[in-house]
C-alpha positions, 0 to 999 in steps of 0.5 A: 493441484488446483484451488482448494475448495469448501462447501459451506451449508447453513441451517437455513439451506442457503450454501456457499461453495468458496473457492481458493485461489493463488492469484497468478496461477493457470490452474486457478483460472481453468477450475474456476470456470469449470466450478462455476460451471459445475455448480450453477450458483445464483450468484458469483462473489469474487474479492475485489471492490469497485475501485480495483474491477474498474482499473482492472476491466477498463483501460486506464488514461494515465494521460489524465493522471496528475502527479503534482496533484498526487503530491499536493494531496499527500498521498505521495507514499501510497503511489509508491507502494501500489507502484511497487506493489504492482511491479511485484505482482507483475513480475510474478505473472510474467514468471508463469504466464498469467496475469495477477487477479486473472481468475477474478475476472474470469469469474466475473466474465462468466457471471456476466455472460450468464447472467448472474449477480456479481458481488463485488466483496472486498474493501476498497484498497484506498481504505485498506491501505490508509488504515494499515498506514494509520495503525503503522508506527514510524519504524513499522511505515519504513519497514512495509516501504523498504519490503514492498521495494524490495519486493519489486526489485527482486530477482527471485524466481518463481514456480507454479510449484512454489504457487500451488504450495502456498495453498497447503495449509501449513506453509501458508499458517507458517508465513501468516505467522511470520509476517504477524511477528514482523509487522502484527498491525499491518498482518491484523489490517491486510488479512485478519481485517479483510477476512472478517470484511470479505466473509461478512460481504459473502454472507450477506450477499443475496442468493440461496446458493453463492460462489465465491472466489478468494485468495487462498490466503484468506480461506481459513479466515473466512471460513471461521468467520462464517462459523461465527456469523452464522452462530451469531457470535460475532455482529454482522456490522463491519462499518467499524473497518470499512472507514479510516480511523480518525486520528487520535488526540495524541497522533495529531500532536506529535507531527508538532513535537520537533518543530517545538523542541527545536524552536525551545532548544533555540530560545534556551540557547539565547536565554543561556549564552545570547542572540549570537549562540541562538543565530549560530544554533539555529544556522547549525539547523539550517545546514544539517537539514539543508545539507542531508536533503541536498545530499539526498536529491543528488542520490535521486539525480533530481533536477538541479533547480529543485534540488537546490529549492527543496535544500533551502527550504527543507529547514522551514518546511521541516518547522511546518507540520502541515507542509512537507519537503517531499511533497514539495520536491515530487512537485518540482521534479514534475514540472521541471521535467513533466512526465510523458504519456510513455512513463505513465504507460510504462510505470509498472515495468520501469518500476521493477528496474533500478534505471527505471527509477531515474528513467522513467519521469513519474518513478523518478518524481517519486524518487524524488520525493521519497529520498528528499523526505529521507533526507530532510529528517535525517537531517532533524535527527543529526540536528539534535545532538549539534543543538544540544552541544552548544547550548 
């Protein structure tokens, strides 16, 4: 069974022949070329955006990658999940012999040797991520971190049997609808989203006649937005997801929420019982924020000087909104024991395996960070109830 296929007439005479693919599938690589072959389109459309084409078709220097920088930028938990992510995707490809997204390539090597115009048609992930993460509760963060962890850490094997099921239209509704249950904002960020994204780029792509290469998972999504489109039901204007949203007026406050109550729970206790039942609260903070990032650091067997630094500032740190302990701690692992071009070569690899983890001197920067953060609010929350008891 190969991609599935849907031609696509408009009233004008322009056609779009869409074709849906299982990202790491032979049969979607080998249909694609003879497709596009069949058909000669004026213009081949494929769902990727620039970012990805250019990691994907040249050959990355992870030498020139600065992890600290990473950090200091805060974008310490994207890293980890593109890193899990990719191991994910790496391993699936290594199960049936193909490389994940080969068939977009394909696609775009063959536009290009025949000199056909490329469209590139998919929103740049950076945005798709950072809106996902923005629409994400706190619980919801953890739980799309712990999955896509998970994920890369799993044995489960694979089939190309399994792939080319997932292209039947109701197993496919039916994991749509699972993970719309679970995680509705992310499902409406990562698929509803970019359904829109993708069929609105197509449409409005230059050529009487357009081929274009989607995931499979994204077909009945695109083809009810061009029926849309097409009736002029919906705006052809997609700026409104092209762009991470502003944070709201009540978002940008609460990072500053437990810093306050527990500067308040401290001022009452010295308003209710002295200075001496204030100090000894405010060290009771102290050491629970302390002690549960140093607990964590020693879980990710962290450097010994940055496990005893990122301890002792973890209190102030957590009392600060614009600073954070994680990113502090991922600092410090990677100077401490500075990665080698080796660990950026064999990232995605060591990511799939637990030693890998402790292995590998980025993975293990980002342990770092990850389970310091872990830490350092685990211990805000044990803090609490110790505050108010004294008070």
């Amino acid at each position: 069974m190969g991609p599935s296929l849907n031609r696509v007439t408009f009233d004008n005479g322009n056609e779009i022949i869409l074709i849906g693919t299982a990202h790491i599938s032979s049969g979607s690589v080998e249909q694609v070329e003879r497709i596009i072959e069949e058909e000669s389109p004026d213009r081949v459309c494929i769902e990727l955006d620039e970012s990805r084409m250019k990691s994907k078709s040249e050959k990355q220097s992870w030498e020139n990658m600065d992890i600290r920088k990473v950090f200091r930028e805060g974008k310490g938990f994207f890293l980890l999940a593109n890193t899990a992510l990719a191991s994910f995707q790496k391993r699936m490809g290594e199960q049936t012999g193909i490389k994940p997204g080969e068939e977009i390539l394909t696609a775009a090597k063959i536009a290009n040797e025949k000199g056909i115009p490329l469209s590139l048609c998919d929103r740049e992930i950076q945005v798709t991520f950072k809106r996902a993460w923005a629409k994400s509760s706190l619980w919801n963060k953890c739980k799309l971190l712990s999955s896509l962890i998970s994920a890369a850490f799993s044995d489960e094997k694979i089939t190309e049997e399994d792939i080319e099921e997932l292209k039947k239209q109701d197993t496919l509704e039916s994991m749509l609808n699972e993970i719309a249950k679970e995680l509705p904002t992310v499902k409406e960020v990562l698929i509803d989203e970019r359904d829109r994204y993708l069929a609105t780029s197509i449409y409005k792509s230059e050529g009487k006649k357009k081929v274009a290469i989607i995931g499979a998972g994204h077909m009945g999504g695109v083809l009810k937005t061009l029926e849309k489109l097409e009736k002029n039901e919906i705006s052809s204007d997609i700026s409104s997801i092209a762009e991470v949203p502003p944070k709201k007026k009540g978002s940008k406050a609460l990072p500053y929420i437990v810093p306050t109550l527990i500067v308040l729970l401290v001022i009452l206790g010295i308003f209710l019982n002295g200075w001496d039942q204030g100090l000894r609260m405010f060290l009771y903070w102290m050491i629970a924020c302390a002690g549960c990032t140093l607990i964590a650091s020693i879980i990710a067997f962290a450097h010994p000087l940055n496990a005893l630094l990122s301890a002792i500032t973890a209190p102030f740190f957590a009392l600060n909104p614009v600073l954070g302990v994680g990113m502090l701690s991922g600092v410090l692992e990677a100077t401490f024991r500075k990665p080698k071009v080796m660990d950026f070569e064999r990232m995605t690899d060591d990511a799939g395996k637990l030693k890998g983890w402790y292995k590998n001197r980025i993975l293990h920067a980002l342990l770092a960070f990850f389970l310091s953060s872990v830490g350092s609010m685990i211990g805000t929350f044990v803090a609490f109830p110790m505050l108010i008891a004294n008070l």
